[in-house]
N, C-alpha and C positions, 0 to 999 in steps of 0.2 A: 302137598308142599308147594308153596309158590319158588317159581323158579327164581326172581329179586334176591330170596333168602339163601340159595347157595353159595357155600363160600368158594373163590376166587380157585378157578380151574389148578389143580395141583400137575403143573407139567413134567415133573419127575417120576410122579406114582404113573399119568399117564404114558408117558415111555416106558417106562417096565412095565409096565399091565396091557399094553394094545402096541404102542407103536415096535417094540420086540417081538411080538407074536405074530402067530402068522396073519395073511392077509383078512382072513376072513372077520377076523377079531377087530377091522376097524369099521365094518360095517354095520350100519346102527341097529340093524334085527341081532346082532349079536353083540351089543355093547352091554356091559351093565348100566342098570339103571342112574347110577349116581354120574356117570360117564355121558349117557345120551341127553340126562338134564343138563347137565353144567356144559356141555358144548352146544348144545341147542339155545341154553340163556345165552351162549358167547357169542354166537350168529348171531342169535336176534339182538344183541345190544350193539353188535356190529352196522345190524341193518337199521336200527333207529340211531345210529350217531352217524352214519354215513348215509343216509338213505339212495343216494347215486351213485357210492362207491366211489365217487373224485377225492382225491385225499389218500387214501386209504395206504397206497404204494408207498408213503411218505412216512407212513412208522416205519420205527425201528425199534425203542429203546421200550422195555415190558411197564412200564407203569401208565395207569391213567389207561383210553381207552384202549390202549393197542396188548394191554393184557388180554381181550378178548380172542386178537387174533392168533397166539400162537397155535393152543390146543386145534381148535381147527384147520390151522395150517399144517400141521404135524400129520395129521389123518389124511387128510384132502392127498401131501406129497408121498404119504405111504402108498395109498389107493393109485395115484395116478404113476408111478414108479412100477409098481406092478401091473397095470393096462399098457406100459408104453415097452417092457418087459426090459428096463434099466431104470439107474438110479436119478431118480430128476429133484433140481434143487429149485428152491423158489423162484431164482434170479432166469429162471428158463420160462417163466409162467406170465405173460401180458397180463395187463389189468383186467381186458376184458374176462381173458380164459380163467383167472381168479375171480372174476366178481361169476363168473357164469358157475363155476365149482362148487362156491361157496353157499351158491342158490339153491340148487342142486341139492348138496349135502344138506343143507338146512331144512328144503321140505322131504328129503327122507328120515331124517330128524325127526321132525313134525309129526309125519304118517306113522312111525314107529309109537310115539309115544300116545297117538290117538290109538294104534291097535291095540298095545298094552293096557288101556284104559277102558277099550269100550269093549273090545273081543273083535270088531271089526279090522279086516288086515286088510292092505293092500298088496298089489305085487311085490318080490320081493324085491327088494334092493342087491344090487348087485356094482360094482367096480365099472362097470361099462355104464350102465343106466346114469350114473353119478358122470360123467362126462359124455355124455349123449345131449342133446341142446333142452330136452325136455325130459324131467322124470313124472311128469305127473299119472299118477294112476290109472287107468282104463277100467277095471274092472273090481270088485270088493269080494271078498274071501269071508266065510264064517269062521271064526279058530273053532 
């Protein structure tokens, strides 16, 4: 299934199905599938209409492209709520520390849907990794 064809990230099923659950449930080794596609299309169309991220701070209202950002923002502030071990809201997050989150999240994103696909896994994703400056892989795993 090409990712284009997913319909429009459903932010209500998303809050009751992950962002209520516990923490683990918003990391992409344990999202479902229909979950890790539709917010991996929503970064990646974030990062082809933003490609420097300038802008970005300036939505607000859900239509057009700034629908892409909520789901990911919603995950991203659960994750980093629970690493800062209190409740943090968007308006606490600089552009940069958002445009670095959302990189972050996107290539574990990424990596998840390549292991699901190939068999090949990378390390695992974790709350910390996801705000640490780099996640990219070290090492490859067989499943």
């Amino acid at each position: 299934m090409s990712l284009s064809y997913l319909p429009p990230t459903d932010l209500q099923k998303l809050y009751r199905q992950v962002i209520e659950g516990p923490l683990a449930a918003a990391l992409p080794q344990n999202l479902q599938t229909k979950w890790l596609r539709s917010i991996a299309r929503d970064i990646g169309c974030l990062r082809k209409i933003y490609p420097s991220w300038s802008g970005i701070d300036a939505i607000e209202d859900l239509a057009g492209p700034s629908m892409y950002l909520a789901g990911p923002t919603m995950l991203i502030l659960k994750l980093l709520s629970e690493f800062e071990g209190r409740v943090i809201s968007k308006s606490e997050i600089g552009h940069y520390d958002m445009h670095k989150y959302m990189e972050n999240y996107w290539h574990a994103l990424v990596d998840e849907i390549i292991s699901r696909a190939t068999g090949v896994s990378f390390l695992s994703t974790t709350h910390k990794t996801i705000f640490s400056q780099k996640t990219q892989p070290q090492t490859f795993n067989r499943l």
